[in-house]
Structure formats: structure tokens, C-alpha cells
N, C-alpha and C positions, 0 to 999 in steps of 0.2 A: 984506631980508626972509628969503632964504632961510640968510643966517647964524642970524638969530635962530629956525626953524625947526630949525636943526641941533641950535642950543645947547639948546635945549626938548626935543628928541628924545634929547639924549645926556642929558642930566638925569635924563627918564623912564628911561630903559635903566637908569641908574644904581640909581634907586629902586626898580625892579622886580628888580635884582639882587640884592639888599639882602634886601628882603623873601622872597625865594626860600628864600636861606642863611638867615633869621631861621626861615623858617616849617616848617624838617627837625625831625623831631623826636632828642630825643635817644635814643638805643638803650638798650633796659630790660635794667636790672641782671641779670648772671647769677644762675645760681642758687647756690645755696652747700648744704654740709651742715657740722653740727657735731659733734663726739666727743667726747662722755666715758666714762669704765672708771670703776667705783663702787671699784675695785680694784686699784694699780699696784704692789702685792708681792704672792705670792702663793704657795701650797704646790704639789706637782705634787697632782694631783686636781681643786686649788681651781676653780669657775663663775666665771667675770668677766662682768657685767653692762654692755653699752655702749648705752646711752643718748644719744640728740643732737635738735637739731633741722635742719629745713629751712626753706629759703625759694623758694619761686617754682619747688618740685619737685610736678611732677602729683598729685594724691592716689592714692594706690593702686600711686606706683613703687615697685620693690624695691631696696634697699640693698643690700649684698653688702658683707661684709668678707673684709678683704685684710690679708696679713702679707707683711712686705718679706723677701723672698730674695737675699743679694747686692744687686744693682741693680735688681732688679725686682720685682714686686708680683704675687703669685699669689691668686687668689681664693679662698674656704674657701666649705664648703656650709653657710654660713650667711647666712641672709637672713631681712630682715623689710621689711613694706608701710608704705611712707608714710600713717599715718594722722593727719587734724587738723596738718600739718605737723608732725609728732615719729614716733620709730622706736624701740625697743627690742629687743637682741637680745643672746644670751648665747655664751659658748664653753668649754669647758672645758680647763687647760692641763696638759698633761702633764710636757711637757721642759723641763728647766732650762735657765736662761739669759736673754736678753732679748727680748722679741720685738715688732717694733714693725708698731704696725697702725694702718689706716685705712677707711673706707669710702667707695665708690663707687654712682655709680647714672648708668649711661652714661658723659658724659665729666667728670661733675662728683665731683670726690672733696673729703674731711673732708683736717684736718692730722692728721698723726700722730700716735698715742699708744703710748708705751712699759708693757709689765708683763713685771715683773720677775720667774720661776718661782726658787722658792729650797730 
């Protein structure tokens, strides 16, 4: 009897493990942003327009764009509000050359985009 109690006991334990690991939920998607420039050449003077969307970013965060220096990423005093998950915001470029940018908001940042001052 008390076999057949064990092997009933380590069964249940079995089951109930099972269902434990089955019943974790899976961890929700981070957030993402998107980048686009209406404009990847451009004259010194020219406005560039960067437009993107969001996902699973609070409404009302602010984006901050960023141009890459060397190896790192400096912030520029431009920023605009998560609205309706989408952002728009402008910069204008002076110096020639290539300047490759991104947007961030906390620790979630956009992929790169290059415009080219000519």
C-alpha cells in the first residue's frame, strides 16, 4: 500500500509541476520606436523632418534625438510627445558631412538613420 501511495504522490508532484511552468506567463514585448528622415541628402540650411512610430511607449513620452559622436550618442534639444503612438519632429543641418541619428526615450532607442549635408 504504501508503494502505491508513493507512486500516486510522485505522480501528483509531477502534475502539479508541470502546470506551474505551463501557467508563467510569457513576459510582454518590449517597446520599440521607429525612424524615418523625409530627407537623406540635403543642403546646409535644409529642415529634415523625422517622423516614426511607437509601440507599448506611454502616451505623452518624449523622444529626444540623438546624433552619433565618435562612439557615443549625444542628445540634441529636440524633442517631441508620444502622441496616438506616432512622433514628429524636425532639425535643421548646417555642417557638411554625414550625420547619423537616432531617437531615444529612456532606455528604448530607434535604428539609425543617416543624412547626408552637401
Amino acid at each position: 500500500m504504501n508503494v502505491r501511495i508513493a507512486a500516486v504522490s510522485l505522480a501528483s508532484a509531477a502534475l502539479v509541476a508541470v502546470g506551474a511552468t505551463a501557467a508563467v506567463a510569457a513576459p510582454a514585448p518590449a517597446p520599440s520606436i521607429t525612424l524615418k528622415a523625409n530627407h537623406t541628402t540635403v543642403k546646409p540650411g535644409d529642415v529634415v523632418t523625422f517622423t516614426g512610430k511607437t509601440a507599448r511607449l506611454k502616451e505623452g513620452s518624449k523622444v529626444t534625438l540623438q546624433v552619433k559622436t565618435g562612439a557615443t550618442w549625444k542628445s540634441l534639444p529636440v524633442t517631441a510627445k508620444v502622441n496616438h503612438g506616432a512622433y514628429k519632429l524636425a532639425d535643421k543641418f548646417q555642417k557638411k558631412g554625414v550625420s547619423v541619428l537616432r531617437v531615444k526615450d529612456g532606455t528604448t532607442v530607434s535604428k539609425a538613420v543617416s543624412v547626408t549635408v552637401r
